[in-house]
N, C-alpha and C positions, 0 to 999 in steps of 0.2 A: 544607257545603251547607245544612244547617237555618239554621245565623247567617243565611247569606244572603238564604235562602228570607222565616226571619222579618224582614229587612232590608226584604224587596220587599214585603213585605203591610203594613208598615208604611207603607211610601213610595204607596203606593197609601190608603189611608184617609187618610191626608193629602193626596194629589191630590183623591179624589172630594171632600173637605171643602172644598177650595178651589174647586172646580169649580161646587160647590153656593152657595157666597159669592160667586162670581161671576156667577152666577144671581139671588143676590137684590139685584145692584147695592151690597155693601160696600165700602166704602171701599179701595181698592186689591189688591181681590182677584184683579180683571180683568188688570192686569200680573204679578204672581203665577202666574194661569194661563196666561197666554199663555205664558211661560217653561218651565213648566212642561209643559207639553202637546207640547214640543217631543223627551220625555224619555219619553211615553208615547202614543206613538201609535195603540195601540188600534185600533179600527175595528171593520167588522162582519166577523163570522168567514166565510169561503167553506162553506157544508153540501156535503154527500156530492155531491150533484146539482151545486152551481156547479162541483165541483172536477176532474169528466169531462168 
């Protein structure tokens, strides 16, 4: 479970890093992210109040 754990926090600072390159318009960061983004969907979390 830690391999993994440390697996996913890596895979994520390299998402936000791509995320952020493709924010400043780099050079084929934008398809990068799109691909990407498919693999981490995120979103906003539901609080206490959305969730009743």
């Amino acid at each position: 479970m830690l391999a993994g754990s440390e697996a996913y926090q890596a895979a994520l600072v390299f998402y936000n890093s791509v995320k952020t390159a493709a924010t400043h318009d780099v050079s084929g960061a934008k398809a990068v992210y799109d691909e990407l983004k498919k693999r981490f969907p995120g979103g906003k979390r539901k609080s206490a109040d959305e969730k009743t």
